[in-house]
Each structure stands twice: as C-alpha cells, then as structure tokens.
N, C-alpha and C positions, 0 to 999 in steps of 0.2 A: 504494500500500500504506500502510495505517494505519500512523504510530509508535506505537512503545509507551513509555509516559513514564509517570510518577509527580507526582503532587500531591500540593503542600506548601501548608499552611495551617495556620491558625487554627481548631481543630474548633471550641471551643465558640463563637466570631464570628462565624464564615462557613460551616459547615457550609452552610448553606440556599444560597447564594450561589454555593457550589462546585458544591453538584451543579446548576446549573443550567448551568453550563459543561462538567462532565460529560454531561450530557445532549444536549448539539450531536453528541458521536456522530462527531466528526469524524478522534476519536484513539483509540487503547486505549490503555485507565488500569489502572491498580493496582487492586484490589478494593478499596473503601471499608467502612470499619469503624463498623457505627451505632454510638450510641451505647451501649449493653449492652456490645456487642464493646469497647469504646474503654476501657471505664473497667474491662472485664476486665484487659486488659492493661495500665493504667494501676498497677491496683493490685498486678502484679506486679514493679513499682517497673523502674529504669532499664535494669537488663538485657534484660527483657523489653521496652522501648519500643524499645531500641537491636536487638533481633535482628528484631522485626516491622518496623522502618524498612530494615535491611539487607538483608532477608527479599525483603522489597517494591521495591529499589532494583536487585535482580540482571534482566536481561536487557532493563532498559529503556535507550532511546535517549537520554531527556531528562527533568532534572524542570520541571515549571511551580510558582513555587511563585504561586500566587493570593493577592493582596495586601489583605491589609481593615486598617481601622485601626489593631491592632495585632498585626499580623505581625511586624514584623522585629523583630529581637533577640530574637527566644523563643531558649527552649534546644534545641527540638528542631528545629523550622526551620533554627537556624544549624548544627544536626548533620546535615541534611538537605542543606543546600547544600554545606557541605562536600566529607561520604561523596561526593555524586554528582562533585565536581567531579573530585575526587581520585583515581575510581573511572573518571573519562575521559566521564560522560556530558555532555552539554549541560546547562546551566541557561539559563532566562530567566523571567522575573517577567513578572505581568500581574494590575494592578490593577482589584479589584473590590470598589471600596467604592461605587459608582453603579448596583450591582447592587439589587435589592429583596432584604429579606430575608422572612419566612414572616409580617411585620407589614406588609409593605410599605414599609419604611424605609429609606432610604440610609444611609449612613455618609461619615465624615469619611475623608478621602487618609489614608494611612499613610506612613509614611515608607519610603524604598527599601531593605530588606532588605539590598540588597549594596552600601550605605556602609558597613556594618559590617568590610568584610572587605578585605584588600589582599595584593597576590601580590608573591612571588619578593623580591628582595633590592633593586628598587628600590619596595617597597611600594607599586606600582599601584594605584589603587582598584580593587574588582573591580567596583565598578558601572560604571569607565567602559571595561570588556569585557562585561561580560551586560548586555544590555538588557531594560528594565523596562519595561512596553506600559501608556500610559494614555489609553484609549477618550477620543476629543475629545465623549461629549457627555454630555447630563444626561440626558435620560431612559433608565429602565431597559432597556425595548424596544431603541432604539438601540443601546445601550452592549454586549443581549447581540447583536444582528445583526453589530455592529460585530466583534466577538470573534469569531464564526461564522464570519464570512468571512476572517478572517488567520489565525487559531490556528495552521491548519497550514503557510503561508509561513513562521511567526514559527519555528516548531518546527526546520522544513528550514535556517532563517538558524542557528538557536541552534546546530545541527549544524556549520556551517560555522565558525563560529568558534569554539566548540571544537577542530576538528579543527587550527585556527591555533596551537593552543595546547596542542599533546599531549607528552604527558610522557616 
C-alpha cells in the first residue's frame, strides 16, 4: 500500500525537480499547487500559507522534504518540519540538487535542513535522527533511478524511527 506523505521544498528552485520525483508514482502526495494556485495563497499572506500547509499535513504518514540548494532554513520549510514532527508524522530529506531542472541544469548540494533544529532538553541535532538521502551519483538519469528504487524503503525506515521517538 502507497504512503501518503507530503513535500517540502523550494517552489520557486525546485519546483521542476520535485515533480519529477513526484512523478515515480511510487507514493501519494499532497496535491501540488502551480504556480497561479501558489502565489494565490501567497498573497493571502501567513495565515493563509500556515492553514494550506496544515491543511495538506493532516492524514499523511510522512513528509519528504526534497532538498535543492537552498532549502533549509526557509520559513516555511522549517514550519513544515516542525508541524509534521510535532504532529507524530515521519520526516526524512532527500537531496535533489543533481536533478535537471526545465534548462537542464544541476545545482549546487544545499545544506541539511535538519542542522537547523535540535530536540528535547539535551538538544540532539535532529539531523542526527532524520536522515537526509544523497543519491551517490552525477548524472541526472541515475540520481532519479537511484531515488525510484528506495523512496519507498526510505519512507517505511522514516516511519520506524519516528515511531522510536513518539510523544
């Protein structure tokens, strides 16, 4: 049985990059928001960002948040890992700056989203609980085969240690 997860990104970076991982068809995702949709809701400033993110976060297992060069430390992202963590689902990251984008361009590694963050009272890193998945190669092809075939392992492990770690 498919999970059902949520992706976290970089719209205006990786947009192209993500639905390409959306596309493997190996999970169900959250409906994706084009562009028109995106900057509807953009422009009804934070409330509106924060109830479509919450909106989108109920009844999934896991978010992935898909990693391009600069992902981490956005505001909404780090509101994205949070809500889910908080909320008990799984997170895991999986880098996709060796993706092509709509120019045919790679990008530069980003740095890991969950350095940003540390848990409980001996301030854990959380990156060194959620793992962050970086495809060993270069070419595009590769990188997305590469992603095709674990996505849903990664997804199943992200589960498991979450569940190590419930509130």
């Amino acid at each position: 049985m498919a999970r059902k997860v949520f992706f976290s990104f970089h719209y205006e970076k990786d947009n192209w990059r993500v639905s390409q991982v959306r596309n493997i068809g190996k999970i169900e995702e959250n409906e994706i928001l084009l562009d028109n949709k995106w900057e509807e809701v953009k422009k009804k400033g934070d409330v509106a960002i924060r109830n479509w993110i919450d909106t989108n976060l109920k009844n999934r297992s896991c978010t992935i948040v898909l990693v391009g060069e600069e992902t981490a430390n956005r505001k909404w992202i780090n509101y994205e890992i949070k809500e889910s963590w908080n909320n008990g689902k799984a997170v895991l990251g999986i880098y996709i700056h060796k993706l092509k984008d709509r120019w045919g361009n790679q990008s530069k590694k980003g740095m890991n989203p969950f350095d940003f963050f540390t848990m409980g009272e001996t301030k854990t890193k959380f990156s060194s609980i959620v793992k962050c998945y970086n495809p060993p190669f270069q070419r595009s092809t590769d990188v997305y085969n590469y992603i095709k075939k674990n996505i849903e392992e990664w997804v199943e492990e992200a589960i498991k240690i979450r569940n190590l770690y419930k509130l």
